[in-house]
mmCIF file of the C-alpha atoms, coordinates in Angstrom:
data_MODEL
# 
_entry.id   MODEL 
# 
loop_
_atom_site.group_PDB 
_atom_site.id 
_atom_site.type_symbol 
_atom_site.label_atom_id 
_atom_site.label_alt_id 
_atom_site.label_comp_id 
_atom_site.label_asym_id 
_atom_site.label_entity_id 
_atom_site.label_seq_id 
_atom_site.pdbx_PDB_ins_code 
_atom_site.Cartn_x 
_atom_site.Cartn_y 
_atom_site.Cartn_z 
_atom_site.occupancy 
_atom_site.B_iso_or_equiv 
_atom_site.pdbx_formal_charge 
_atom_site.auth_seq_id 
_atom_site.auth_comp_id 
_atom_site.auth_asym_id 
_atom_site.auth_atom_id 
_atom_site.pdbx_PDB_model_num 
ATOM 1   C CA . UNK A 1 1   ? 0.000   0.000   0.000  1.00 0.00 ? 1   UNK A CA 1 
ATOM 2   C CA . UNK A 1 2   ? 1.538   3.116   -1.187 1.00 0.00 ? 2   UNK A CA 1 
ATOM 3   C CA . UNK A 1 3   ? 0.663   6.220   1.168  1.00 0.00 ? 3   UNK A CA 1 
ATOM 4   C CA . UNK A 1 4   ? 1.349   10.043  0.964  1.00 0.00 ? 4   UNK A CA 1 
ATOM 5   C CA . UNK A 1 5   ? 0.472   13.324  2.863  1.00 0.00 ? 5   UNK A CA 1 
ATOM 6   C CA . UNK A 1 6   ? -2.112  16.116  2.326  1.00 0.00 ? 6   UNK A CA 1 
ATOM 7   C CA . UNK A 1 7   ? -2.882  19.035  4.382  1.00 0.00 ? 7   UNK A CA 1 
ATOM 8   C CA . UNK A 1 8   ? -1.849  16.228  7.453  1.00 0.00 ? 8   UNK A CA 1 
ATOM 9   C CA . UNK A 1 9   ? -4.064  13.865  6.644  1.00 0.00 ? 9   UNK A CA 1 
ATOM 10  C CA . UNK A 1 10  ? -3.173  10.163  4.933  1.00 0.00 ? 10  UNK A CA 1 
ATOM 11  C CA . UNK A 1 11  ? -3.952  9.627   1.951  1.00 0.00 ? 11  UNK A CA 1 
ATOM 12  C CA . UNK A 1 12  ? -4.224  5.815   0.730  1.00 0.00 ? 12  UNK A CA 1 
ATOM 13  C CA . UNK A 1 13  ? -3.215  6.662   -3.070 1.00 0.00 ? 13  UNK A CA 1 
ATOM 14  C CA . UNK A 1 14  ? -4.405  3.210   -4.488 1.00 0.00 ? 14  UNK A CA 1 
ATOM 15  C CA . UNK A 1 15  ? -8.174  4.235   -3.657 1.00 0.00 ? 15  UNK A CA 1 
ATOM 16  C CA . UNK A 1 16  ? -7.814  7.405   -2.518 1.00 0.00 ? 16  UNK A CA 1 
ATOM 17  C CA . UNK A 1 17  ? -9.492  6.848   0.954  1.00 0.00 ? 17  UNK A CA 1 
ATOM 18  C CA . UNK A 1 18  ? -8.431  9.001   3.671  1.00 0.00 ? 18  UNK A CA 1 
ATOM 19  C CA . UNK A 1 19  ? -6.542  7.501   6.360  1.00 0.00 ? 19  UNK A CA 1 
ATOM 20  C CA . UNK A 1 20  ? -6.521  8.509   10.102 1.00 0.00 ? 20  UNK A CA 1 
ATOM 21  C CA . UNK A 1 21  ? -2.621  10.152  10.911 1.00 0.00 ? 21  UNK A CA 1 
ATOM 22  C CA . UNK A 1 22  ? -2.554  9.526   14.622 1.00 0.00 ? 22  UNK A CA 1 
ATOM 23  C CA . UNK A 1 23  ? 0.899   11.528  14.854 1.00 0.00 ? 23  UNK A CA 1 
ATOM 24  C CA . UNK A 1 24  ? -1.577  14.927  13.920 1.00 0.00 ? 24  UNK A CA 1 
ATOM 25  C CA . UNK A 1 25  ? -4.100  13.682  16.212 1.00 0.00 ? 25  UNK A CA 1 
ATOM 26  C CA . UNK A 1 26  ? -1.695  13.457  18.935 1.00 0.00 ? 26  UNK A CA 1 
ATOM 27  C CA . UNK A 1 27  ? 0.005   16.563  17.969 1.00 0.00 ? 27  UNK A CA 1 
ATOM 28  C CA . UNK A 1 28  ? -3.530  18.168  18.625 1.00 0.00 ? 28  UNK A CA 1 
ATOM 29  C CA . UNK A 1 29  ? -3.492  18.737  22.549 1.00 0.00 ? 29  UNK A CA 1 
ATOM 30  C CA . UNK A 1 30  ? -3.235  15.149  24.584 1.00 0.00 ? 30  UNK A CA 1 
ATOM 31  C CA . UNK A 1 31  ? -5.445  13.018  26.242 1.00 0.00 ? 31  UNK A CA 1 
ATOM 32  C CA . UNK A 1 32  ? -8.219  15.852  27.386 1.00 0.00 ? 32  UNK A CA 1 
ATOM 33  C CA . UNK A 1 33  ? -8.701  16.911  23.490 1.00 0.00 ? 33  UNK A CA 1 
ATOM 34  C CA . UNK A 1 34  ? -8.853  13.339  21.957 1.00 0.00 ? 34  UNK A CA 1 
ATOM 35  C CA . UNK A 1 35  ? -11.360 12.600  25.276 1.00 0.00 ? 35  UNK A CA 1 
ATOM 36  C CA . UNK A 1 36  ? -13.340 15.797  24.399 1.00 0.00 ? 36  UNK A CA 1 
ATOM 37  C CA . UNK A 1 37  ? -13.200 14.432  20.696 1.00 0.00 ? 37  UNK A CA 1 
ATOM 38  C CA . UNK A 1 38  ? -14.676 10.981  21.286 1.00 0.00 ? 38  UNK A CA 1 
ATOM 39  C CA . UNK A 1 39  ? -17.494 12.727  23.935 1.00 0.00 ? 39  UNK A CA 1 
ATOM 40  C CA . UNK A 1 40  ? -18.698 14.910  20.908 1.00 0.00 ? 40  UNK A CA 1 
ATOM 41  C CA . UNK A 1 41  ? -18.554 11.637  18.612 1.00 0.00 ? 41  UNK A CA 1 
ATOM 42  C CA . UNK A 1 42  ? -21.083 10.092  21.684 1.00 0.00 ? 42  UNK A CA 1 
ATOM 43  C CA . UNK A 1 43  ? -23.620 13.003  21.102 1.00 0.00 ? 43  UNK A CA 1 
ATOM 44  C CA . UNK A 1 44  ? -24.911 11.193  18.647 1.00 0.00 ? 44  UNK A CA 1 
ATOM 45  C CA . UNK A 1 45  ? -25.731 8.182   20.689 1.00 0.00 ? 45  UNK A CA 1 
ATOM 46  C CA . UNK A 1 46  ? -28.839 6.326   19.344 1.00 0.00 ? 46  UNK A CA 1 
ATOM 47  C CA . UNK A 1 47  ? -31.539 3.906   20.748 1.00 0.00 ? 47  UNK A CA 1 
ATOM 48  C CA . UNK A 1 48  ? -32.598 0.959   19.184 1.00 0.00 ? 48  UNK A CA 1 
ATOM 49  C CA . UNK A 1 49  ? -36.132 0.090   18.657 1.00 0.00 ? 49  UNK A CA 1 
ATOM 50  C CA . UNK A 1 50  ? -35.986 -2.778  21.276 1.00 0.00 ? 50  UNK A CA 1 
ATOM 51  C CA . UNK A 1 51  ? -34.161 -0.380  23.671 1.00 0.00 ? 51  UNK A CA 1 
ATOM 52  C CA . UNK A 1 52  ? -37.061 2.209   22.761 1.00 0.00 ? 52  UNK A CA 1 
ATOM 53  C CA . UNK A 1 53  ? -39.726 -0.180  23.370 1.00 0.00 ? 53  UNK A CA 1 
ATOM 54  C CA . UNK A 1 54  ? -37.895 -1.105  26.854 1.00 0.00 ? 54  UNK A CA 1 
ATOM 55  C CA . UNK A 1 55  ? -37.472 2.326   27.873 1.00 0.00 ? 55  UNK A CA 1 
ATOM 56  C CA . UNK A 1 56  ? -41.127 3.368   27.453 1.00 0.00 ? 56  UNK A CA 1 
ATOM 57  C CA . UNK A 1 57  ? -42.440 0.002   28.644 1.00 0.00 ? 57  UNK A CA 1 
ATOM 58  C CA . UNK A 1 58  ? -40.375 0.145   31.802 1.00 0.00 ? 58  UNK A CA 1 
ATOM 59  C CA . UNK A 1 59  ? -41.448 3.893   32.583 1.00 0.00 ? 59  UNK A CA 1 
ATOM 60  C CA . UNK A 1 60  ? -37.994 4.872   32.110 1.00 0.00 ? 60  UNK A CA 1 
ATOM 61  C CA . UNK A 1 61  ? -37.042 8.541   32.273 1.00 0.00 ? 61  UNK A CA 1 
ATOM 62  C CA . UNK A 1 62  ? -34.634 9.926   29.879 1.00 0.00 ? 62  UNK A CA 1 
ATOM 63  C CA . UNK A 1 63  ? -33.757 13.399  31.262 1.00 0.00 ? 63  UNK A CA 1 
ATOM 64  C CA . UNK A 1 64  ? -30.944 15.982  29.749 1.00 0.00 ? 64  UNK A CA 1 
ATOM 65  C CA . UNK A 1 65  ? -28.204 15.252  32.599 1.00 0.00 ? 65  UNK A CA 1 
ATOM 66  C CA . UNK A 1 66  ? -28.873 11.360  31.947 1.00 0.00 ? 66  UNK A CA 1 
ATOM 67  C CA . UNK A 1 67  ? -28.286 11.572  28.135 1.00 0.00 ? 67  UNK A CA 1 
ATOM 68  C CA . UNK A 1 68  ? -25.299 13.667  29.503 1.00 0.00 ? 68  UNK A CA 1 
ATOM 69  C CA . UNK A 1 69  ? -24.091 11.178  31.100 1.00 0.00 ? 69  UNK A CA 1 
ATOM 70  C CA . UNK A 1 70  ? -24.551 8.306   28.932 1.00 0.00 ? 70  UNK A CA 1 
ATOM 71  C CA . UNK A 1 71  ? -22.455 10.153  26.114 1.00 0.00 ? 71  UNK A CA 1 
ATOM 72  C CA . UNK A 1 72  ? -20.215 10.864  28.393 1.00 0.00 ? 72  UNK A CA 1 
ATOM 73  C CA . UNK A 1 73  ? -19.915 7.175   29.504 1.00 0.00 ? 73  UNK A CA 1 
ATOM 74  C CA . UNK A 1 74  ? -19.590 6.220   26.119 1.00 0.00 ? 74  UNK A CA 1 
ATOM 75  C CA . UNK A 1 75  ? -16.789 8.794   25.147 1.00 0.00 ? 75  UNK A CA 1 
ATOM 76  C CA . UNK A 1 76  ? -14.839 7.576   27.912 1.00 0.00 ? 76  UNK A CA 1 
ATOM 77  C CA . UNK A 1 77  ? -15.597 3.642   27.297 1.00 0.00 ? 77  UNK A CA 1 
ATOM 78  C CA . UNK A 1 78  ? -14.805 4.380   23.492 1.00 0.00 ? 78  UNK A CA 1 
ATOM 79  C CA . UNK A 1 79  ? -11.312 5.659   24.501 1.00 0.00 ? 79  UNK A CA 1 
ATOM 80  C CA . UNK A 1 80  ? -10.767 2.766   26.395 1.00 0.00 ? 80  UNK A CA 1 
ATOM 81  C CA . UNK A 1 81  ? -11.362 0.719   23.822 1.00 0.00 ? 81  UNK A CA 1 
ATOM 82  C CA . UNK A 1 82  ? -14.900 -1.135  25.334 1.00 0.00 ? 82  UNK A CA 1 
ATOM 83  C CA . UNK A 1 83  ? -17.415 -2.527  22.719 1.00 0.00 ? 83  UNK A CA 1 
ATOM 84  C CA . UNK A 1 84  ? -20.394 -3.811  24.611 1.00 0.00 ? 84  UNK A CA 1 
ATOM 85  C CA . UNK A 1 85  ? -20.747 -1.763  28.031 1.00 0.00 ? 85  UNK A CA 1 
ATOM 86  C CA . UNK A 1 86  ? -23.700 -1.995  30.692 1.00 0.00 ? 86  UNK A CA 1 
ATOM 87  C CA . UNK A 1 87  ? -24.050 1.508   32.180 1.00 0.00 ? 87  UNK A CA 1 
ATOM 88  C CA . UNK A 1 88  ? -25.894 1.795   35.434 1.00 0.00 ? 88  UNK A CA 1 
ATOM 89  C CA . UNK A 1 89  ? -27.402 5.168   36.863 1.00 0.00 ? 89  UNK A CA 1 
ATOM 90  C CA . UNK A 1 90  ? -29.524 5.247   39.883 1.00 0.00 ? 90  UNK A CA 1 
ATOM 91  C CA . UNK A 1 91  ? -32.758 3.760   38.430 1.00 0.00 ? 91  UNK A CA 1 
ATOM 92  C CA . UNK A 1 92  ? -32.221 2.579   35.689 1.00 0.00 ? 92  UNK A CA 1 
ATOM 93  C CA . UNK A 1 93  ? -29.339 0.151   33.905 1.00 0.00 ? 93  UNK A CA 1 
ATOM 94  C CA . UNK A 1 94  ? -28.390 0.622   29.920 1.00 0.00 ? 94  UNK A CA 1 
ATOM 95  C CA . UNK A 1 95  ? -26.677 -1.959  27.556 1.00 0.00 ? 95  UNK A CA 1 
ATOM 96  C CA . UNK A 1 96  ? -24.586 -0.056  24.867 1.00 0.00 ? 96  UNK A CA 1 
ATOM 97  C CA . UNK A 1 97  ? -23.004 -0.826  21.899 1.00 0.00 ? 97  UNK A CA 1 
ATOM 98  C CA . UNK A 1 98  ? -19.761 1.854   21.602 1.00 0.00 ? 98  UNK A CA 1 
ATOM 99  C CA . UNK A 1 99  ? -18.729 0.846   18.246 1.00 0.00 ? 99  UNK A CA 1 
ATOM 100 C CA . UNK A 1 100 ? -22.284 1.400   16.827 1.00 0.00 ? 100 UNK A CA 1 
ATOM 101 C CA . UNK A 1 101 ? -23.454 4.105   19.502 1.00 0.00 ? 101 UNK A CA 1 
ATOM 102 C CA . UNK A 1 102 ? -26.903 2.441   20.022 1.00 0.00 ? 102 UNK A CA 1 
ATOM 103 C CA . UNK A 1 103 ? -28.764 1.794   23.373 1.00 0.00 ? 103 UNK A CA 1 
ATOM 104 C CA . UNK A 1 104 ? -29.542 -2.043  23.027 1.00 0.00 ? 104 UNK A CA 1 
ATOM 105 C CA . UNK A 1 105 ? -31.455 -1.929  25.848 1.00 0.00 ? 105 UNK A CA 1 
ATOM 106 C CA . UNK A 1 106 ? -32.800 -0.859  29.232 1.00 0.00 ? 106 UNK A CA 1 
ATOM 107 C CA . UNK A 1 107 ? -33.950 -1.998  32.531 1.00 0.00 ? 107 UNK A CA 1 
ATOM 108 C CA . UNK A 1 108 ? -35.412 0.168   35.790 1.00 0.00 ? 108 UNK A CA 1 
ATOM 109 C CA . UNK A 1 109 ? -33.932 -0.129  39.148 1.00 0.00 ? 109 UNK A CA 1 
ATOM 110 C CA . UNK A 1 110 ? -36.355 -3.102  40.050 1.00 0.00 ? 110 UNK A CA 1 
ATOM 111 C CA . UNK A 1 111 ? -35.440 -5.161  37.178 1.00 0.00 ? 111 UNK A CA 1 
ATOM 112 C CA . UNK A 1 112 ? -31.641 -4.853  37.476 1.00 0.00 ? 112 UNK A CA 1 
ATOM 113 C CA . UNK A 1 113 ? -31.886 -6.909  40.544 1.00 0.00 ? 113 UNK A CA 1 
ATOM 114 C CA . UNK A 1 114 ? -30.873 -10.391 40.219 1.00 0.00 ? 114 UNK A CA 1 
ATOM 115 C CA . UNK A 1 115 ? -29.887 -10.141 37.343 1.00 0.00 ? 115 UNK A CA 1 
ATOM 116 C CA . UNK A 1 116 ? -26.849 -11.647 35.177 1.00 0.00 ? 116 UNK A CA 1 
ATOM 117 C CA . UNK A 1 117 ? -25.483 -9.094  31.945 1.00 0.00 ? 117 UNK A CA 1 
ATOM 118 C CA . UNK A 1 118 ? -23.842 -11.355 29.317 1.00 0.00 ? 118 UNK A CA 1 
ATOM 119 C CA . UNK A 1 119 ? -21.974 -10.524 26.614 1.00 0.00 ? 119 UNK A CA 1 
ATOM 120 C CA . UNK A 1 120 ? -20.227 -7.584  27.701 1.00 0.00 ? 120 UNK A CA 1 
ATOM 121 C CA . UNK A 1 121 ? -16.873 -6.302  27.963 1.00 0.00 ? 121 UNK A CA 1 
ATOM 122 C CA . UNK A 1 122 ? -16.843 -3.419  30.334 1.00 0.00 ? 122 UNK A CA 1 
ATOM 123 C CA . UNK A 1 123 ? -19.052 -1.393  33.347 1.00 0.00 ? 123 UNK A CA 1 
ATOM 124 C CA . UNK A 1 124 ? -19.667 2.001   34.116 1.00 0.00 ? 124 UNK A CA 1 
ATOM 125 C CA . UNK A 1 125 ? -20.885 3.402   36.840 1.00 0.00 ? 125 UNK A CA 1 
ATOM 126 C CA . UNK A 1 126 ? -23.387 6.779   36.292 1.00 0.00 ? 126 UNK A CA 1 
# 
């Protein structure tokens, strides 16, 4: 694979897709900008239907400083490298999928009780 460099961004010349140059990225301000970075990615965190369905059935209430939190959450689990994460607030417990920020699903206070999470790869507390 032949690369070269634009306006410090790679360049993959044998399809011209651009390429991610981590030494600019790193160049741009540390660990607080690339975390800042990956929380404004999060802001676009999106609920699946099941997770929708869940939510409403479970009387689930999705207030401002809670979405805050959740793309928050996933900012941070993103830069850790997490996939699959179970977030759990004060009432209420979210399955997320980082790589494809979606909400997979949710359970209330009550129903987190007892109960196992499978298939995932990291916690956060809210």
């Amino acid at each position: 694979m032949t690369n070269s460099i634009r306006n410090n961004s790679v360049y993959n010349v044998q399809n011209g897709q651009k390429l991610q140059n981590i030494a600019a990225k790193r160049a741009g301000g540390g660990f607080d900008a690339m975390l800042q970075q990956e929380i404004q990615k999060a802001d676009g965190l999106q609920f699946s239907k099941h997770s929708k369905e869940r939510i409403e059935q479970r009387g689930i209430s999705l207030t401002e400083e809670l979405m805050a939190d959740l793309n928050a959450a996933a900012g941070k689990a993103r830069l850790r490298g997490a996939r699959d994460v179970v977030m759990i607030g004060h009432d209420a417990a979210f399955i997320v999928n980082v790589t494809n920020n979606m909400v997979v699903t949710a359970m209330n206070g009550e129903e987190m009780k007892d109960n196992i999470f499978t298939n995932i790869d990291s916690a956060v507390i809210l």
